[in-house]
C-alpha positions as CSV (number, residue, x, y, z in Angstrom):
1,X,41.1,221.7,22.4
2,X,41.8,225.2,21.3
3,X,44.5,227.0,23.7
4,X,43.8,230.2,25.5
5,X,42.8,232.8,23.1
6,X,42.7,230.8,20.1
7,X,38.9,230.6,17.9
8,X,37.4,227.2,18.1
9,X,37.1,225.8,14.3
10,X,33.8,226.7,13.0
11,X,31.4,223.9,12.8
12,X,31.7,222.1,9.9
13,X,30.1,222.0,7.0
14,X,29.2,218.1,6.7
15,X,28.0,218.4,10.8
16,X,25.9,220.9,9.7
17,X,24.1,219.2,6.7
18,X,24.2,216.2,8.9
19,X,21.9,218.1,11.6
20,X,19.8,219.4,9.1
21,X,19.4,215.7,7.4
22,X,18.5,214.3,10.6
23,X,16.0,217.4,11.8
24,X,14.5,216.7,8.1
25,X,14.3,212.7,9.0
26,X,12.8,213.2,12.1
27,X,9.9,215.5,11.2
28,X,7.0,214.1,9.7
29,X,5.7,216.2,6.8
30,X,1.8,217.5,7.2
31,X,-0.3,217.2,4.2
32,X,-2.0,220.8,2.5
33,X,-5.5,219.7,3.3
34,X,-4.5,220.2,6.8
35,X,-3.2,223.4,6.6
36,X,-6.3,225.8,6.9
37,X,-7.5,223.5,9.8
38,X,-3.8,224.5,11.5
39,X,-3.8,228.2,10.4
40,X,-7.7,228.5,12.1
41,X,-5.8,226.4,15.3
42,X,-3.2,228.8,15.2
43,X,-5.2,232.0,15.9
44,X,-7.8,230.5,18.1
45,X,-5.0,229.4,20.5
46,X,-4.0,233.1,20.0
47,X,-7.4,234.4,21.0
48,X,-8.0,232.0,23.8
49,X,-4.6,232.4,25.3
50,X,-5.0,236.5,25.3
51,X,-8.3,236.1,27.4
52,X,-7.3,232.8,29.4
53,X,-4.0,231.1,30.1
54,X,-6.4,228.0,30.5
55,X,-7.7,227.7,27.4
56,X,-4.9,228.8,25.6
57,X,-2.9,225.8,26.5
58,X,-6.5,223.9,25.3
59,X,-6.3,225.5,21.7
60,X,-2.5,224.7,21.6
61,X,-3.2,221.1,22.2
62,X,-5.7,220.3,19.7
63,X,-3.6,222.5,17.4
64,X,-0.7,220.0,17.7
65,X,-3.3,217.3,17.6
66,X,-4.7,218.6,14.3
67,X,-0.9,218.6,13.1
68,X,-0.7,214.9,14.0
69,X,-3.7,214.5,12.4
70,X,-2.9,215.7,8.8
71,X,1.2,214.1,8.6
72,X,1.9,212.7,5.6
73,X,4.9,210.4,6.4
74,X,6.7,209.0,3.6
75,X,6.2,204.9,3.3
76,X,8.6,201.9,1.9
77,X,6.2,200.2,-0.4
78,X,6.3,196.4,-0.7
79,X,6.3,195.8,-4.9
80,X,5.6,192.4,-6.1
81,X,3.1,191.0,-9.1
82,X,-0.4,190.2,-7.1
83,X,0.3,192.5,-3.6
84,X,-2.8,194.1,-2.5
85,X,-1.1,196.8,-0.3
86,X,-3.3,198.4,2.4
87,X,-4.8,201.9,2.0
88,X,-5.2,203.1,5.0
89,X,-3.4,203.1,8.5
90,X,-5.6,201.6,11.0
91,X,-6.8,198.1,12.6
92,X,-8.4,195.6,10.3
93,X,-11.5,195.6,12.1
94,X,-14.1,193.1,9.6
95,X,-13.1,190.6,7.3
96,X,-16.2,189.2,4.9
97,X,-17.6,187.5,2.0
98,X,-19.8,189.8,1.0
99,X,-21.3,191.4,-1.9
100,X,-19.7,194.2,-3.4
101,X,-21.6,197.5,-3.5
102,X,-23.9,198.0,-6.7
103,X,-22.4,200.9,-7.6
104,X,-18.9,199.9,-8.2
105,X,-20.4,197.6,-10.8
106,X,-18.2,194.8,-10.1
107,X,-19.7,191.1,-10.4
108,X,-22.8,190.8,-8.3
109,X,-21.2,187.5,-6.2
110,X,-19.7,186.8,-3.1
111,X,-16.5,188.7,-2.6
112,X,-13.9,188.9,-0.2
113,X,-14.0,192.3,1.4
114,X,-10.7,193.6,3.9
115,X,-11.9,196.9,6.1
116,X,-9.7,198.9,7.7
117,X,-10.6,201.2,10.4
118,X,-8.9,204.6,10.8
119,X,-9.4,206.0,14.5
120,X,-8.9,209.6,15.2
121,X,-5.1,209.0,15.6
122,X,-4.3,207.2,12.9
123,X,-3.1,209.1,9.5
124,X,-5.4,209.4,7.2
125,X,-4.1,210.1,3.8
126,X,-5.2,207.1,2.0
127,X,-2.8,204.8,-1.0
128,X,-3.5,203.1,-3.9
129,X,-3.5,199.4,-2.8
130,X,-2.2,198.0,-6.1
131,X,-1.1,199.6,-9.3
132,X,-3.5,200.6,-12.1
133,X,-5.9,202.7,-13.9
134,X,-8.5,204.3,-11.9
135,X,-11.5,202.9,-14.0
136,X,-14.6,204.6,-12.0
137,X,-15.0,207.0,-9.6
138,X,-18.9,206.9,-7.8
139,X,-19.9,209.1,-4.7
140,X,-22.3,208.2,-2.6
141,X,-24.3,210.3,0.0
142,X,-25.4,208.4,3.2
143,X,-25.1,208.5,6.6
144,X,-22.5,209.2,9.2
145,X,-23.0,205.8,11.3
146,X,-19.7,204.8,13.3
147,X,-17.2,203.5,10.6
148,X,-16.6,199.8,12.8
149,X,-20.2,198.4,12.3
150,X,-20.8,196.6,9.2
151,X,-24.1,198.1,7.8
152,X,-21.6,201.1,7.2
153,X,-20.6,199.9,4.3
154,X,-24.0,200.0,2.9
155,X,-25.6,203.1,4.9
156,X,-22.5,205.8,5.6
157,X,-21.3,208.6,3.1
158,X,-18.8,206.7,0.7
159,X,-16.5,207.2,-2.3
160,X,-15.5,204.0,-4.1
161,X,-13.2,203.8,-6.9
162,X,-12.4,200.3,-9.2
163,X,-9.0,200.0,-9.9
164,X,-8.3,198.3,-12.8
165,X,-4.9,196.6,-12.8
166,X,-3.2,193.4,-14.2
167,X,-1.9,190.0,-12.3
168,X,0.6,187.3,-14.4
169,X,-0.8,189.6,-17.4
170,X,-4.6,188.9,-16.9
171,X,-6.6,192.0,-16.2
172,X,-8.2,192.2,-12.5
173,X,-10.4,194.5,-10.6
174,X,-10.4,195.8,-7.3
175,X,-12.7,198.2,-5.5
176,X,-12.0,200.5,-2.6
177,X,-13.7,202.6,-0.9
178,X,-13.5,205.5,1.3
179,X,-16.3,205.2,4.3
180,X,-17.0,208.3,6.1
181,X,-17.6,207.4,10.3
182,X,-19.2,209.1,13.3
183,X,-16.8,212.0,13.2
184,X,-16.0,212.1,9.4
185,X,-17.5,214.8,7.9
186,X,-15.7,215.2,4.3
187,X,-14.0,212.8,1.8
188,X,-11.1,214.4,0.2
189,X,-9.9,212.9,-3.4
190,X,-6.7,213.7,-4.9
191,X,-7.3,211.9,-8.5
192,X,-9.7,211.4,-11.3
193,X,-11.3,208.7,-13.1
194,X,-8.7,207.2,-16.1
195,X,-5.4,208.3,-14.0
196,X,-2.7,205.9,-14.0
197,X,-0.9,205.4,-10.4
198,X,1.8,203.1,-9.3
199,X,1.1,201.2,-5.5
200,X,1.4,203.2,-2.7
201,X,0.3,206.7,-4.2
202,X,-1.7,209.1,-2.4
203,X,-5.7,208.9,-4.1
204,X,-7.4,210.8,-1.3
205,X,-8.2,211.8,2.7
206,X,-11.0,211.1,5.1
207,X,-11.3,213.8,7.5
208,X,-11.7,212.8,10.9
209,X,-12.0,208.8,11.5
210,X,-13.5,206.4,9.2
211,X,-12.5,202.9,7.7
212,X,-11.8,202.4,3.6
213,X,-12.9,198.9,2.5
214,X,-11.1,196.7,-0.2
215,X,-13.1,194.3,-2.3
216,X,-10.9,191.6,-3.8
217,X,-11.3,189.2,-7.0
218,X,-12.0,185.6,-7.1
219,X,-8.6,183.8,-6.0
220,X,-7.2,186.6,-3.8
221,X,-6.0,185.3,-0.5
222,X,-6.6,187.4,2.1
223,X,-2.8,187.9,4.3
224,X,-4.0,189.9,7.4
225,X,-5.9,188.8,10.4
226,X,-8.8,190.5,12.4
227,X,-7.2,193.0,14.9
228,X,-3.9,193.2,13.2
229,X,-2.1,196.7,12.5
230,X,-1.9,197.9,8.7
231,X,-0.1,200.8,7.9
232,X,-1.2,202.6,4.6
233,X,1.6,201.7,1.5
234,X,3.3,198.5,3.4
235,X,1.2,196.4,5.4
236,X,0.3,193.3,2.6
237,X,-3.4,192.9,3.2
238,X,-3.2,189.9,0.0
239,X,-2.4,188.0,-2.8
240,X,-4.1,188.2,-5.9
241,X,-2.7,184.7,-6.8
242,X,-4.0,183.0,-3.6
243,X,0.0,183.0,-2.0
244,X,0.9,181.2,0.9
245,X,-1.7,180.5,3.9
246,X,-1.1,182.5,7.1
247,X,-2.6,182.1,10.4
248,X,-2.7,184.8,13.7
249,X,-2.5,184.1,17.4
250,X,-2.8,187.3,20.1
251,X,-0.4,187.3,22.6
Protein backbone atom coordinates (compact mmCIF):
# COMPACT_ATOMS: atom_id res chain seq x y z
CA UNK A 1 0.00 0.00 0.00
CA UNK A 2 1.12 3.56 -0.82
CA UNK A 3 2.25 5.52 2.42
CA UNK A 4 0.82 8.72 3.46
CA UNK A 5 1.07 11.23 0.74
CA UNK A 6 2.41 9.11 -1.76
CA UNK A 7 0.12 8.61 -5.51
CA UNK A 8 -1.20 5.17 -5.94
CA UNK A 9 0.41 3.66 -9.30
CA UNK A 10 -1.85 4.32 -12.07
CA UNK A 11 -3.84 1.43 -13.27
CA UNK A 12 -2.16 -0.49 -15.53
CA UNK A 13 -2.14 -0.69 -18.83
CA UNK A 14 -2.81 -4.73 -19.34
CA UNK A 15 -5.87 -4.24 -16.32
CA UNK A 16 -7.12 -1.84 -18.47
CA UNK A 17 -7.23 -3.75 -21.82
CA UNK A 18 -8.18 -6.69 -19.70
CA UNK A 19 -11.53 -4.77 -18.55
CA UNK A 20 -12.14 -3.60 -21.85
CA UNK A 21 -11.68 -7.36 -23.32
CA UNK A 22 -13.96 -8.68 -20.86
CA UNK A 23 -16.80 -5.63 -21.16
CA UNK A 24 -16.33 -6.58 -25.15
CA UNK A 25 -16.86 -10.48 -24.24
CA UNK A 26 -19.64 -9.86 -22.26
CA UNK A 27 -21.81 -7.74 -24.57
CA UNK A 28 -23.61 -9.31 -27.16
CA UNK A 29 -23.41 -7.44 -30.49
CA UNK A 30 -26.99 -6.20 -32.13
CA UNK A 31 -27.37 -6.76 -35.74
CA UNK A 32 -28.00 -3.27 -38.22
CA UNK A 33 -31.48 -4.51 -39.08
CA UNK A 34 -32.34 -3.77 -35.67
CA UNK A 35 -31.09 -0.56 -35.36
CA UNK A 36 -34.05 1.72 -36.70
CA UNK A 37 -36.47 -0.41 -34.65
CA UNK A 38 -34.06 0.73 -31.41
CA UNK A 39 -33.50 4.37 -32.57
CA UNK A 40 -37.73 4.59 -33.01
CA UNK A 41 -37.61 2.71 -29.22
CA UNK A 42 -35.34 5.27 -28.13
CA UNK A 43 -37.49 8.38 -28.72
CA UNK A 44 -40.82 6.91 -27.92
CA UNK A 45 -39.47 6.01 -24.42
CA UNK A 46 -38.38 9.75 -24.59
CA UNK A 47 -41.85 10.92 -25.45
CA UNK A 48 -43.71 8.68 -23.11
CA UNK A 49 -41.52 9.26 -20.22
CA UNK A 50 -41.89 13.36 -20.64
CA UNK A 51 -45.76 12.93 -20.34
CA UNK A 52 -45.82 9.72 -17.90
CA UNK A 53 -43.26 8.14 -15.59
CA UNK A 54 -45.53 5.04 -16.23
CA UNK A 55 -45.22 4.56 -19.59
CA UNK A 56 -41.85 5.62 -19.92
CA UNK A 57 -40.51 2.77 -17.97
CA UNK A 58 -43.03 0.69 -20.66
CA UNK A 59 -41.22 2.14 -23.76
CA UNK A 60 -37.74 1.47 -21.99
CA UNK A 61 -38.68 -2.15 -21.56
CA UNK A 62 -39.67 -3.09 -24.94
CA UNK A 63 -36.68 -0.99 -26.09
CA UNK A 64 -34.32 -3.38 -24.26
CA UNK A 65 -36.45 -6.19 -25.47
CA UNK A 66 -36.13 -5.08 -29.13
CA UNK A 67 -32.20 -4.94 -28.25
CA UNK A 68 -32.43 -8.58 -27.15
CA UNK A 69 -34.26 -9.18 -30.02
CA UNK A 70 -31.82 -8.13 -32.89
CA UNK A 71 -28.14 -9.55 -30.98
CA UNK A 72 -26.07 -11.08 -33.17
CA UNK A 73 -23.82 -13.20 -30.83
CA UNK A 74 -20.88 -14.74 -32.35
CA UNK A 75 -21.08 -18.84 -32.66
CA UNK A 76 -18.33 -21.79 -32.52
CA UNK A 77 -19.30 -23.71 -35.67
CA UNK A 78 -19.02 -27.47 -35.65
CA UNK A 79 -16.96 -28.30 -39.21
CA UNK A 80 -17.00 -31.73 -40.50
CA UNK A 81 -17.69 -33.40 -44.24
CA UNK A 82 -21.67 -34.23 -44.12
CA UNK A 83 -22.82 -31.76 -40.81
CA UNK A 84 -26.07 -30.14 -41.44
CA UNK A 85 -25.71 -27.36 -38.86
CA UNK A 86 -28.90 -25.67 -37.67
CA UNK A 87 -30.07 -22.31 -38.95
CA UNK A 88 -31.90 -20.97 -36.62
CA UNK A 89 -32.04 -20.75 -32.65
CA UNK A 90 -35.19 -22.16 -31.46
CA UNK A 91 -36.97 -25.64 -30.44
CA UNK A 92 -37.20 -28.34 -33.05
CA UNK A 93 -40.80 -28.37 -33.03
CA UNK A 94 -41.80 -31.06 -36.30
CA UNK A 95 -39.87 -33.64 -37.67
CA UNK A 96 -41.31 -35.22 -41.16
CA UNK A 97 -41.15 -37.08 -44.34
CA UNK A 98 -42.58 -34.90 -46.38
CA UNK A 99 -42.55 -33.54 -49.72
CA UNK A 100 -40.44 -30.72 -50.36
CA UNK A 101 -42.08 -27.53 -51.58
CA UNK A 102 -42.56 -27.19 -55.49
CA UNK A 103 -40.83 -24.36 -55.81
CA UNK A 104 -37.48 -25.27 -54.51
CA UNK A 105 -37.55 -27.73 -57.40
CA UNK A 106 -35.93 -30.33 -55.58
CA UNK A 107 -37.05 -34.10 -56.33
CA UNK A 108 -40.71 -34.48 -55.99
CA UNK A 109 -40.31 -37.56 -53.24
CA UNK A 110 -40.52 -38.11 -49.72
CA UNK A 111 -38.00 -36.04 -47.87
CA UNK A 112 -36.84 -35.67 -44.55
CA UNK A 113 -37.75 -32.19 -43.34
CA UNK A 114 -36.05 -30.69 -39.64
CA UNK A 115 -38.24 -27.33 -38.45
CA UNK A 116 -37.09 -25.19 -36.17
CA UNK A 117 -39.26 -22.84 -34.33
CA UNK A 118 -37.95 -19.35 -33.31
CA UNK A 119 -40.24 -17.78 -30.43
CA UNK A 120 -40.17 -14.16 -29.83
CA UNK A 121 -36.95 -14.54 -27.62
CA UNK A 122 -34.99 -16.46 -29.49
CA UNK A 123 -32.34 -14.64 -31.94
CA UNK A 124 -33.26 -14.58 -35.10
CA UNK A 125 -30.41 -14.01 -37.49
CA UNK A 126 -30.50 -17.14 -39.43
CA UNK A 127 -26.88 -19.45 -40.72
CA UNK A 128 -26.09 -21.25 -43.49
CA UNK A 129 -26.58 -24.97 -42.34
CA UNK A 130 -23.87 -26.47 -44.54
CA UNK A 131 -21.37 -24.92 -46.95
CA UNK A 132 -22.16 -24.16 -50.56
CA UNK A 133 -23.37 -22.21 -53.41
CA UNK A 134 -26.65 -20.62 -53.04
CA UNK A 135 -28.18 -22.23 -56.20
CA UNK A 136 -31.89 -20.53 -56.02
CA UNK A 137 -33.47 -18.06 -54.28
CA UNK A 138 -37.71 -18.18 -54.58
CA UNK A 139 -40.13 -15.87 -52.49
CA UNK A 140 -43.29 -16.80 -51.74
CA UNK A 141 -46.22 -14.67 -50.59
CA UNK A 142 -48.72 -16.43 -48.21
CA UNK A 143 -50.15 -16.24 -45.07
CA UNK A 144 -49.20 -15.29 -41.58
CA UNK A 145 -50.62 -18.65 -39.80
CA UNK A 146 -48.63 -19.40 -36.46
CA UNK A 147 -45.14 -20.73 -37.53
CA UNK A 148 -45.59 -24.27 -35.08
CA UNK A 149 -48.50 -25.81 -37.20
CA UNK A 150 -47.55 -27.85 -40.05
CA UNK A 151 -49.71 -26.45 -42.96
CA UNK A 152 -47.35 -23.39 -42.45
CA UNK A 153 -44.98 -24.74 -44.48
CA UNK A 154 -47.28 -24.82 -47.33
CA UNK A 155 -49.69 -21.70 -46.54
CA UNK A 156 -47.34 -18.83 -44.54
CA UNK A 157 -45.09 -16.15 -46.30
CA UNK A 158 -41.72 -18.00 -47.12
CA UNK A 159 -38.33 -17.61 -48.62
CA UNK A 160 -36.56 -20.85 -49.55
CA UNK A 161 -33.19 -21.11 -50.85
CA UNK A 162 -31.32 -24.61 -52.36
CA UNK A 163 -27.99 -24.85 -51.22
CA UNK A 164 -25.94 -26.61 -53.31
CA UNK A 165 -22.91 -28.24 -51.61
CA UNK A 166 -20.75 -31.43 -51.85
CA UNK A 167 -20.49 -34.70 -49.35
CA UNK A 168 -17.30 -37.35 -49.78
CA UNK A 169 -17.07 -35.30 -53.30
CA UNK A 170 -20.66 -36.05 -54.58
CA UNK A 171 -22.72 -33.08 -55.16
CA UNK A 172 -25.98 -32.71 -52.73
CA UNK A 173 -28.83 -30.42 -52.25
CA UNK A 174 -30.47 -28.94 -49.42
CA UNK A 175 -33.34 -26.61 -49.04
CA UNK A 176 -34.13 -24.14 -46.39
CA UNK A 177 -36.51 -22.04 -45.84
CA UNK A 178 -37.43 -19.03 -43.96
CA UNK A 179 -41.35 -19.30 -42.65
CA UNK A 180 -42.78 -16.13 -41.59
CA UNK A 181 -45.36 -16.83 -38.19
CA UNK A 182 -48.20 -15.05 -36.42
CA UNK A 183 -46.12 -12.10 -35.54
CA UNK A 184 -43.55 -12.18 -38.44
CA UNK A 185 -44.19 -9.54 -40.66
CA UNK A 186 -40.89 -9.24 -42.95
CA UNK A 187 -38.13 -11.75 -44.13
CA UNK A 188 -34.79 -10.09 -44.28
CA UNK A 189 -32.05 -11.70 -46.78
CA UNK A 190 -28.52 -10.85 -46.56
CA UNK A 191 -27.26 -12.89 -49.91
CA UNK A 192 -28.00 -13.55 -53.41
CA UNK A 193 -28.53 -16.38 -55.60
CA UNK A 194 -24.80 -17.96 -56.96
CA UNK A 195 -22.92 -16.65 -53.56
CA UNK A 196 -20.55 -18.92 -52.10
CA UNK A 197 -20.70 -19.18 -48.12
CA UNK A 198 -18.88 -21.36 -45.69
CA UNK A 199 -21.30 -23.14 -42.59
CA UNK A 200 -22.42 -20.95 -40.12
CA UNK A 201 -22.67 -17.54 -42.16
CA UNK A 202 -25.34 -15.21 -41.69
CA UNK A 203 -27.98 -15.61 -45.11
CA UNK A 204 -30.85 -13.61 -43.59
CA UNK A 205 -33.49 -12.52 -40.50
CA UNK A 206 -37.12 -13.13 -39.72
CA UNK A 207 -38.61 -10.39 -37.93
CA UNK A 208 -40.55 -11.23 -35.08
CA UNK A 209 -41.09 -15.23 -34.53
CA UNK A 210 -41.26 -17.79 -37.06
CA UNK A 211 -39.60 -21.28 -37.78
CA UNK A 212 -37.02 -21.94 -40.92
CA UNK A 213 -37.41 -25.54 -42.19
CA UNK A 214 -34.51 -27.77 -43.62
CA UNK A 215 -35.15 -30.32 -46.29
CA UNK A 216 -32.51 -33.01 -46.36
CA UNK A 217 -31.33 -35.55 -49.20
CA UNK A 218 -31.78 -39.25 -49.44
CA UNK A 219 -29.39 -40.86 -46.79
CA UNK A 220 -29.29 -37.85 -44.31
CA UNK A 221 -29.79 -39.02 -40.82
CA UNK A 222 -31.63 -36.84 -38.87
CA UNK A 223 -29.34 -36.11 -35.21
CA UNK A 224 -31.89 -33.94 -33.10
CA UNK A 225 -34.99 -34.97 -31.39
CA UNK A 226 -38.51 -33.37 -31.16
CA UNK A 227 -38.31 -30.66 -28.31
CA UNK A 228 -34.62 -30.44 -28.19
CA UNK A 229 -32.75 -26.85 -28.14
CA UNK A 230 -30.80 -25.90 -31.44
CA UNK A 231 -28.80 -22.92 -31.43
CA UNK A 232 -28.19 -21.35 -34.99
CA UNK A 233 -24.25 -22.23 -36.22
CA UNK A 234 -23.64 -25.28 -33.62
CA UNK A 235 -26.47 -27.42 -32.74
CA UNK A 236 -25.86 -30.65 -35.44
CA UNK A 237 -29.33 -31.13 -36.72
CA UNK A 238 -27.62 -34.28 -39.29
CA UNK A 239 -25.52 -36.32 -41.15
CA UNK A 240 -25.50 -36.24 -44.73
CA UNK A 241 -23.87 -39.75 -44.60
CA UNK A 242 -26.48 -41.36 -42.40
CA UNK A 243 -23.77 -41.17 -39.08
CA UNK A 244 -24.35 -42.83 -35.95
CA UNK A 245 -28.12 -43.45 -34.58
CA UNK A 246 -29.13 -41.26 -31.57
CA UNK A 247 -32.04 -41.61 -29.42
CA UNK A 248 -33.77 -38.77 -26.79
CA UNK A 249 -35.43 -39.26 -23.35
CA UNK A 250 -36.94 -35.92 -21.35
CA UNK A 251 -36.11 -35.75 -18.03
Amino acid sequence: MPSAGEKPDPPSPHRMTDLIETIRRTLVPIHKEGYPFILIGIVLTVLAGYFSQFFGWIFLILTLWVCYFFRDPERVVPVGDGLVISPADGRVNLIATVLPPPELDLPLVPTLRVSVFMNVFDCHVNRMPVAGKIGQIHYTPGLFLNAELDKASEDNERNGLVVETLHGGVPKRIGVVQIAGLVARRIVGFVSAGDTLAVGDRFGLIRFGSRVDVYLPAGSRVLVGLGQKAVAGETVLADLGGGPERSFRRT
